[in-house]
KEVEX-455801 format. One record per residue: residue in three letters; y, x, z of N, C-alpha, C, O, CB in turn; residue number from 0. Coordinates in steps of 0.1 Angstrom, whole numbers, plus 5000, padded with zeros to 4 digits. Each point is the difference from the previous one (the first is absolute). Glycine has a CB too. Layout:
% residues N
ALA_Y_X_Z_Y_X_Z_Y_X_Z_Y_X_Z_Y_X_Z_NUM
...
% end
This chain:
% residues 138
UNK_4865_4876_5207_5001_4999_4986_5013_4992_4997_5003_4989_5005_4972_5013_4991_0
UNK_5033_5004_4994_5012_4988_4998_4996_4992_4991_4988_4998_4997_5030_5015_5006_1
UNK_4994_4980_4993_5000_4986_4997_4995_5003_4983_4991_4995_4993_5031_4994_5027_2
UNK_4989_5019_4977_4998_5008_4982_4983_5001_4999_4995_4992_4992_5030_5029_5009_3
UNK_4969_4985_5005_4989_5007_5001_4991_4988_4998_4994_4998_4990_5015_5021_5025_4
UNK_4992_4975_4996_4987_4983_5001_5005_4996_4992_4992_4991_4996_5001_4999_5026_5
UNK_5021_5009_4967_5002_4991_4989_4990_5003_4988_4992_4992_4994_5032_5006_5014_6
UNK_4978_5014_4990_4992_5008_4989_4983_4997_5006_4995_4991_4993_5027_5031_5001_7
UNK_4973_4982_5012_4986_4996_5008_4998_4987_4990_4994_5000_4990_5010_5010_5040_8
UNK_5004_4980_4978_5000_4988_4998_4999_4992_4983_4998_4989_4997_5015_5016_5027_9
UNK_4990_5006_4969_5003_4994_4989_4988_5006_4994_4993_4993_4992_5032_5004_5008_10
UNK_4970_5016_5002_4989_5008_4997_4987_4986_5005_4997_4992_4992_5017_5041_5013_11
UNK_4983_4968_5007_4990_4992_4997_5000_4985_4998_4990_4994_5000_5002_5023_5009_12
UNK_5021_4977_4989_5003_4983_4990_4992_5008_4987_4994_4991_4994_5036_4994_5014_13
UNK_4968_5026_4985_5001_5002_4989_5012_5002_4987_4998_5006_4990_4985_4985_5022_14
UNK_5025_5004_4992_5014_5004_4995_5007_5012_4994_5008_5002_4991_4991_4984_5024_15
UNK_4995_5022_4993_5003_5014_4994_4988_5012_5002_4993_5001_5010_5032_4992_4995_16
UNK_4974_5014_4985_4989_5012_5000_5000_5008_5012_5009_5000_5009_4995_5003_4967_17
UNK_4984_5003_5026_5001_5016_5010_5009_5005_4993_5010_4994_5004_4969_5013_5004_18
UNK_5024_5002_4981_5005_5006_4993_5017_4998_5002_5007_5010_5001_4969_4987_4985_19
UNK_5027_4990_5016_5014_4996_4999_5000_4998_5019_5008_5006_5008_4995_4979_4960_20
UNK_4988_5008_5036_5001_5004_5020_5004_5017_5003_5009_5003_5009_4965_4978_4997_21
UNK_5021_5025_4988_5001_5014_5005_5017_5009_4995_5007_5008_5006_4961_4992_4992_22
UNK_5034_4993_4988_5013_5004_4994_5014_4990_5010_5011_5005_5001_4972_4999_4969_23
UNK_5015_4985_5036_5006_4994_5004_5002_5008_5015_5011_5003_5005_4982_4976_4978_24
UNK_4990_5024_5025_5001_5005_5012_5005_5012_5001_5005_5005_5011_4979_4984_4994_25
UNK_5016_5018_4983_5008_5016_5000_5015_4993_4997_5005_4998_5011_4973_5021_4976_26
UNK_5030_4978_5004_5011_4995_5001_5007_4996_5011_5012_5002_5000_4980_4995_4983_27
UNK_5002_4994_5029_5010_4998_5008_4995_5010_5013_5004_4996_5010_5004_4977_4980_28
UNK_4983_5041_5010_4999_5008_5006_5015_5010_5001_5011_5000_4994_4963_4994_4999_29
UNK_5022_5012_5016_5018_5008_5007_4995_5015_4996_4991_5005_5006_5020_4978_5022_30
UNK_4995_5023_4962_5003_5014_4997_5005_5009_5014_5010_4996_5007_4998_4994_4966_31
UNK_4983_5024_5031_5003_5004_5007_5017_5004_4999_5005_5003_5011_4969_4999_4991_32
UNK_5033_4999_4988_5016_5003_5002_5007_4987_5001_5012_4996_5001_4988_5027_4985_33
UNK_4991_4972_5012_5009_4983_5006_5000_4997_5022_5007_4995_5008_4979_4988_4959_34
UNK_5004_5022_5033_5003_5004_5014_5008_5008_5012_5002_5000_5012_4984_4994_4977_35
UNK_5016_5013_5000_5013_5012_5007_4987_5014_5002_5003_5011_5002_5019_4968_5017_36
UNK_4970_5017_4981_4993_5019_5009_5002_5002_4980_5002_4992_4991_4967_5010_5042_37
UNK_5031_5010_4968_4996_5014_4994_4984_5001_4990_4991_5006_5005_5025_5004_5019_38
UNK_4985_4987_4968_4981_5002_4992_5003_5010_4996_5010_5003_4994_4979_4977_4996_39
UNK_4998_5031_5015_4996_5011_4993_5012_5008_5002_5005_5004_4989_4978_4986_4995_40
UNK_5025_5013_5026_5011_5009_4999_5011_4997_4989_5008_5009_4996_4975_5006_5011_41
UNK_5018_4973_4988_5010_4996_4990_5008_4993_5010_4995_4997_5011_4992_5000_4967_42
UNK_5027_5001_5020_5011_4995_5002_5000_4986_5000_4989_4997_4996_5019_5021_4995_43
UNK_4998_4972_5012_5003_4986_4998_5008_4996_4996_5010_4996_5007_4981_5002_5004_44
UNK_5008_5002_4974_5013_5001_4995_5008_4984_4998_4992_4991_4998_4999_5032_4990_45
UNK_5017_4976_5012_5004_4988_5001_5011_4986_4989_5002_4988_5000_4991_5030_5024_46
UNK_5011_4998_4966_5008_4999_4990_4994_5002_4989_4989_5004_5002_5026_5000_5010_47
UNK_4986_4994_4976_5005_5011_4989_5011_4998_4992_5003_4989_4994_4976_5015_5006_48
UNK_5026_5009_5000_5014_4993_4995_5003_5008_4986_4996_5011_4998_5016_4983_5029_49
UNK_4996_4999_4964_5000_5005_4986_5018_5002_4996_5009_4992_5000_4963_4993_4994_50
UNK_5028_5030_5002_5021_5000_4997_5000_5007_4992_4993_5010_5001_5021_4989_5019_51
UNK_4994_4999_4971_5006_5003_4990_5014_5008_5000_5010_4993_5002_4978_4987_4992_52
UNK_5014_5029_5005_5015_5005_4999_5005_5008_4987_4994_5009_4995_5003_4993_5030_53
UNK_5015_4994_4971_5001_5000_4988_5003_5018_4998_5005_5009_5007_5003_4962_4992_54
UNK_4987_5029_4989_5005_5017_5000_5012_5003_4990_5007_4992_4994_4966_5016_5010_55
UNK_5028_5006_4995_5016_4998_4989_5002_4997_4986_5010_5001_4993_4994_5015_5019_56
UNK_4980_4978_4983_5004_4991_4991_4999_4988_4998_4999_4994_4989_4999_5020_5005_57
UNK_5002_4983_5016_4996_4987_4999_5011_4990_4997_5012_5004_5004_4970_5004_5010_58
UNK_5017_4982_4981_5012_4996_4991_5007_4985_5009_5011_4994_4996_4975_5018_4976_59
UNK_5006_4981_5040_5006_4993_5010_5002_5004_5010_5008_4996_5008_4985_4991_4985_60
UNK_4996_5024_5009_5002_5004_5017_4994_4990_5009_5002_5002_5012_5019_5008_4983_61
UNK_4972_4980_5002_4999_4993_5009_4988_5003_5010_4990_5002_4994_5021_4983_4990_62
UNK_4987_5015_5033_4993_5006_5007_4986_4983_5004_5003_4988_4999_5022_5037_5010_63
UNK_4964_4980_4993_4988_4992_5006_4994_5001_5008_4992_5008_4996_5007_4989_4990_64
UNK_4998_5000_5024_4997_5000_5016_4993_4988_5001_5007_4990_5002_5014_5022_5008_65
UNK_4964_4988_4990_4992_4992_5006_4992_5004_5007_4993_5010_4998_5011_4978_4989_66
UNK_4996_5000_5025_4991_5002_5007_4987_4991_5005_5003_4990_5007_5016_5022_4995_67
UNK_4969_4989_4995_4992_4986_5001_4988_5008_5013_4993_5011_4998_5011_4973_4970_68
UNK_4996_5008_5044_4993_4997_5006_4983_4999_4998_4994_4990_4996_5029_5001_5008_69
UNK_4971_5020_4999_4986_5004_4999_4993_4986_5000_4990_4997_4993_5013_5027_5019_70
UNK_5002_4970_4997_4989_4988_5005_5005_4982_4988_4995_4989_4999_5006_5025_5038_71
UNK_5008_4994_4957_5000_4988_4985_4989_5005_4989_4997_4993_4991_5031_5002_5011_72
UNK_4969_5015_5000_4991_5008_4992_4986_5001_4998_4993_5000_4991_5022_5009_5013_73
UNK_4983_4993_5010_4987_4991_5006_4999_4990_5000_4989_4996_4998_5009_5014_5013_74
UNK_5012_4981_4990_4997_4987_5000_4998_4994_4986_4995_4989_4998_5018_5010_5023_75
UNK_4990_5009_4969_5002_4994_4986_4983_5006_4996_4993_4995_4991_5040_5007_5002_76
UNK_4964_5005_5012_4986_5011_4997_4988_4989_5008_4989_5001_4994_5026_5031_5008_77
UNK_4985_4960_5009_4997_4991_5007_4997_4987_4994_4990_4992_5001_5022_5021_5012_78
UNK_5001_4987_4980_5001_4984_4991_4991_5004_4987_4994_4990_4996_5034_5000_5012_79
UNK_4971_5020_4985_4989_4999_4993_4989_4999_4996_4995_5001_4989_5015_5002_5012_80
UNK_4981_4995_5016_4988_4998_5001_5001_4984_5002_4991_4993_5006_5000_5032_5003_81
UNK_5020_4970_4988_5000_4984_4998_4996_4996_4986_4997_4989_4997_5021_5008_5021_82
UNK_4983_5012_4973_5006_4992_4986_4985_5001_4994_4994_5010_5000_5036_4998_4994_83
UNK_4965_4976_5001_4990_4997_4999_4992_5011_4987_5005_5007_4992_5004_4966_5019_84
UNK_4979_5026_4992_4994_5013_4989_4999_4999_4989_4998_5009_4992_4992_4996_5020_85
UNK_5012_4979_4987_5002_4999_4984_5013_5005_4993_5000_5005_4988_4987_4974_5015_86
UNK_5021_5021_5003_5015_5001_4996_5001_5014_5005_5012_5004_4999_4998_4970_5003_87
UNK_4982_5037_5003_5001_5012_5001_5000_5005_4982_5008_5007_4994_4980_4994_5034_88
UNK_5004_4995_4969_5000_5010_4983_5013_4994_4988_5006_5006_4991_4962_4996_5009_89
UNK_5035_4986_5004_5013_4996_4993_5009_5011_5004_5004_5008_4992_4994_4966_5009_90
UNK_5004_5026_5007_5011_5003_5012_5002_5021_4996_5011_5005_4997_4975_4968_5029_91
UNK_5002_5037_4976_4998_5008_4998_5002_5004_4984_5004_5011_4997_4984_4986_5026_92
UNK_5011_4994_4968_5002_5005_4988_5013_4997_4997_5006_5010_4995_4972_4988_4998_93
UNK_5032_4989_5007_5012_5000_5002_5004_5011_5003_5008_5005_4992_4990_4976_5013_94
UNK_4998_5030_5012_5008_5011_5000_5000_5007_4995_5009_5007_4999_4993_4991_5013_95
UNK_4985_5005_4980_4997_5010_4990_5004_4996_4992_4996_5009_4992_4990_4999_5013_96
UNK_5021_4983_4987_5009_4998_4992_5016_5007_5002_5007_5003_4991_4976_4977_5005_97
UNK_5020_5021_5017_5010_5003_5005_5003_5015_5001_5011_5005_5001_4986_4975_5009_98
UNK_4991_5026_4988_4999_5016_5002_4994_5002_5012_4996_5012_5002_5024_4995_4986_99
UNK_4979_4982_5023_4994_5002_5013_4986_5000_4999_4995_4989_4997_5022_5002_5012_100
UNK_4972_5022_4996_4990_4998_4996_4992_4996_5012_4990_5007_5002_5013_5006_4979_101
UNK_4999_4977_5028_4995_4998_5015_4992_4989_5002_5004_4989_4997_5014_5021_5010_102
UNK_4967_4994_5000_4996_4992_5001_5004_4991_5015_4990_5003_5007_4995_5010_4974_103
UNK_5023_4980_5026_5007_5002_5016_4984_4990_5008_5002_4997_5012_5038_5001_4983_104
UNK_4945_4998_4998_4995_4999_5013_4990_5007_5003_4992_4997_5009_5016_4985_4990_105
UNK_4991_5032_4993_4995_5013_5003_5013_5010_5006_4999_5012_5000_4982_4983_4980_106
UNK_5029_4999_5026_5008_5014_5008_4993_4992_5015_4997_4989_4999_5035_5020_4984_107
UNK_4967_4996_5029_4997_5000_5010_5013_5005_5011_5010_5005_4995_4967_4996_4992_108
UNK_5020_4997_5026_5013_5006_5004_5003_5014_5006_5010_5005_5004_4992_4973_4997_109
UNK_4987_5027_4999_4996_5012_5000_5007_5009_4986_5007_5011_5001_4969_4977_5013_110
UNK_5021_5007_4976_5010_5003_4985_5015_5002_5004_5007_5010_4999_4977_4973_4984_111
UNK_5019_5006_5021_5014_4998_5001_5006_5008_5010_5012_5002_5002_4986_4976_4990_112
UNK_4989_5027_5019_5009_5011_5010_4999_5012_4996_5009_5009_5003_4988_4980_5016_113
UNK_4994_5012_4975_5000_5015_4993_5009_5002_4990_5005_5011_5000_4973_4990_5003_114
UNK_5024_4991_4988_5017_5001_4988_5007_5002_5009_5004_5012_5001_4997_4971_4980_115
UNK_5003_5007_5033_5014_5007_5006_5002_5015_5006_5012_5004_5000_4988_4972_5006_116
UNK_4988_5035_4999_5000_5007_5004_5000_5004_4990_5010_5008_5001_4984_4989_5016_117
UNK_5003_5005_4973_5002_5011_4987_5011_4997_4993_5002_5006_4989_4975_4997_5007_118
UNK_5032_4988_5007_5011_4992_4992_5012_5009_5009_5012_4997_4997_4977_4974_4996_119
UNK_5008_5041_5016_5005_5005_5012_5016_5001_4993_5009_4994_5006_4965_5020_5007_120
UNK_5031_4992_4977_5012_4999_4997_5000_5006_4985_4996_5011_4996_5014_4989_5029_121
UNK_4994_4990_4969_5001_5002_4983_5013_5000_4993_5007_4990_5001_4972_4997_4999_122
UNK_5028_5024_4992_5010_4999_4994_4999_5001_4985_4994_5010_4996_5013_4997_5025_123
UNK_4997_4985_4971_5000_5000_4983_5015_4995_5002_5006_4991_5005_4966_5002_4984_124
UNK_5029_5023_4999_5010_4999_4991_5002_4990_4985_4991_5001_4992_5006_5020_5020_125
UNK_5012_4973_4985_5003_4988_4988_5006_5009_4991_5011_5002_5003_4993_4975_5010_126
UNK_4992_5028_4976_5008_5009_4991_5010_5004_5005_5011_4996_4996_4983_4995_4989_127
UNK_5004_5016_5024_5016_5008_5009_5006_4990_5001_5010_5003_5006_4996_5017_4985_128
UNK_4994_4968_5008_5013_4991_5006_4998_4992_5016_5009_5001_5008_4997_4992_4964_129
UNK_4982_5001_5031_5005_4993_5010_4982_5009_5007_4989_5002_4995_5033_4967_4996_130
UNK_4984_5034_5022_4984_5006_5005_4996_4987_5009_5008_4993_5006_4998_5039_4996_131
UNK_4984_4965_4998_4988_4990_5011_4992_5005_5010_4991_5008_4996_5006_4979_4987_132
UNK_5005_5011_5028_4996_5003_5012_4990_4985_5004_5004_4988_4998_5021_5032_5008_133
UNK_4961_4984_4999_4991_4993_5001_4995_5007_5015_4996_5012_4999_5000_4981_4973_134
UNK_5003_5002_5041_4995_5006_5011_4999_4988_5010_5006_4989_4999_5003_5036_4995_135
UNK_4981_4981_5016_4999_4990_5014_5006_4999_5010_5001_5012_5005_4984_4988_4990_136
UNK_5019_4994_5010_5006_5001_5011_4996_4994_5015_5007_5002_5010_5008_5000_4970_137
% end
């Protein structure tokens, strides 16, 4: 057993923290089968996703966008939200719904998050004819 593991244990029976929050914690620092390198379910391991912009002929800067962010900051941010205490989950969730974001992030699982990438397989949107966005994995 690692160290992570007997910490959580450890705090579970001090009393300190819930089953509820032991099990959200023990899934959190669990390893996603595409964080291992094999293949789940005949899916890919993807390792990117990258987001570009290229300007089209109306577009009035031209300016091009090429990012790329690392799968495993993604997870890791999806990870860190089975930290954020439960009280401060409903602050937190209506804030984004104030935002237009309607998400609840400690009902996504990571199972969720591998299934968006596989269906995220390659997405193109057009911007009023001017600048097209390219959304895919890599």
């Amino acid at each position: 057993m690692n160290e992570e593991k007997r910490r959580i244990l450890d705090l579970l029976a001090q009393g300190k923290i819930t089953v509820d929050e032991a099990e959200r914690l023990l899934a959190a620092i669990g390893e996603p089968a595409a964080e291992t390198g094999t293949e789940a379910a005949g899916h890919r391991s993807w390792k990117y996703l990258r987001v570009q912009v290229e300007p089209g002929p109306g577009s009035e800067k031209g300016d091009r966008v090429n990012i790329r962010v690392p799968f495993k900051l993604i997870r890791a941010g999806l990870k860190f939200a089975a930290f954020i205490p439960q009280g401060a989950q409903g602050p937190i969730n209506e804030a984004l719904k104030e935002k237009g974001m309607n998400v609840d992030f400690s009902k996504i699982s990571p199972q969720d998050l591998e299934d968006l990438i596989v269906n995220l397989d390659d997405l193109t949107v057009d911007v009023e004819g001017k600048d097209k966005v390219r959304i895919y994995c890599e």
